[in-house]
Each structure stands twice: as C-alpha cells, then as structure tokens.
C-alpha positions as CSV (number, residue, x, y, z in Angstrom):
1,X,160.4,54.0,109.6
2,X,160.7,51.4,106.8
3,X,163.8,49.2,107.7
4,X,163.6,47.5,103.8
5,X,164.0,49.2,101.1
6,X,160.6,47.6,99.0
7,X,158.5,48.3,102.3
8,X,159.9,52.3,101.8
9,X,158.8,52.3,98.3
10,X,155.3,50.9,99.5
11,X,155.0,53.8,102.1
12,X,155.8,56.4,99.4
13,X,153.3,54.2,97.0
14,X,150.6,54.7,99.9
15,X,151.3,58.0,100.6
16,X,150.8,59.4,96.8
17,X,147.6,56.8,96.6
18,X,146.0,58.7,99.4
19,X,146.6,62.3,98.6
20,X,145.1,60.9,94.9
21,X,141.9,59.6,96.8
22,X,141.7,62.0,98.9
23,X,141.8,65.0,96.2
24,X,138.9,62.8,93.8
25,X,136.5,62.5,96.6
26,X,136.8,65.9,97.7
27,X,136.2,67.1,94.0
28,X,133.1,64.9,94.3
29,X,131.6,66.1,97.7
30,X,131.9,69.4,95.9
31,X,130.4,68.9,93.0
32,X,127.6,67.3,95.2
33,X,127.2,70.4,96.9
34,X,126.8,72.3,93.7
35,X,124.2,69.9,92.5
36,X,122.1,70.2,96.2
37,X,122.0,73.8,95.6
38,X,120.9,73.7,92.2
39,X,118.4,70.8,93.4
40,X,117.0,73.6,96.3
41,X,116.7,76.5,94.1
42,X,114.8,73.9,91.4
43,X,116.8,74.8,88.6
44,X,116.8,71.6,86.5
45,X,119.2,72.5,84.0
46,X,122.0,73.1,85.8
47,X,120.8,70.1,88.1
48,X,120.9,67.8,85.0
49,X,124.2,69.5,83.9
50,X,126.0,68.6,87.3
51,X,124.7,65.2,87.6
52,X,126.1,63.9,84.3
53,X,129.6,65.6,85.4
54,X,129.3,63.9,88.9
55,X,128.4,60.4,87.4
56,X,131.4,60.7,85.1
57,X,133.7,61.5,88.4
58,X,132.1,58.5,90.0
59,X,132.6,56.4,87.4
60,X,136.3,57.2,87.0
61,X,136.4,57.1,90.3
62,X,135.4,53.3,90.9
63,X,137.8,52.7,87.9
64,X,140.9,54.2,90.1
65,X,139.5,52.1,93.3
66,X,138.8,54.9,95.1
67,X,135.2,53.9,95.8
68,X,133.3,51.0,95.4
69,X,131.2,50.1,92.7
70,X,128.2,49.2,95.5
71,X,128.9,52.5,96.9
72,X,128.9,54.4,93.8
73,X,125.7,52.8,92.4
74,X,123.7,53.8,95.8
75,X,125.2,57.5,95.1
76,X,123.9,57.4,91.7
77,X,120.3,56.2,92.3
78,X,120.3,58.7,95.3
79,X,121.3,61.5,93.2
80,X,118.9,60.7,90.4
81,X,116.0,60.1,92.9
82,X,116.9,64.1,94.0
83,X,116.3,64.7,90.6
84,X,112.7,63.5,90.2
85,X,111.7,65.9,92.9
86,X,112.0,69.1,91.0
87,X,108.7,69.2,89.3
C-alpha cells in the first residue's frame, strides 16, 4: 500500500488506465475476429466494412497510448494484405 498520498492517487491513476486499455484492445481483437471470418467466408463487403471500423479503433487507439504507432501500422498493412486475398 501507498504510504503518500500523490503515490495513492497514481495507483488509482494506473488502475483506471489499465481497465481503459485493457477494454480498447479487447474491442479490437474482436473486431479482428469478425473481420477473419468475414475474410474466410470471402465476403468483401462486410470485410471492407470491418476494416475501416478497426483502423478507426486503431487509430484512436494510438492517440490514447494504448498501442504504438509501429505497432499499429504493422496491424494495418497486415490487415489490408488479408484483404487482397479475397479475389
């Protein structure tokens, strides 16, 4: 336990900063999953639909610092390379 009062406040900080994070990558791993499954069936609509709303999260999400922008960009490219393949 925090003995000073700012290093309590920094705990609670941390605490509320990693349920956030933890809630925004979750929503994105789901999305992801979504988008696989639209990617297996090769239905390019939806596909297109739930990569513009994953980029979005990813984007907000590097905003928030919950990723990194490296990390994001190699998501991206990896999710519009999955893309290309339905043809």
């Amino acid at each position: 336990m925090p003995t000073k009062g700012s290093s309590a406040k920094r705990q609670r900080q941390n605490e509320t900063h990693r349920l956030r994070n933890r809630m925004a990558k979750s929503a994105v791993r789901t999305e992801i999953k979504k988008y696989s499954e639209a990617i297996r069936v090769k239905d390019k609509d939806v596909a297109e639909k739930e990569l513009k709303l994953i980029v979005s999260m990813l984007d907000s999400a590097v905003g928030k610092k919950i990723y990194h922008k490296n990390t994001v960009a190699r998501k991206k490219s990896r999710l519009h390379r999955m893309l290309g393949t339905i043809d």
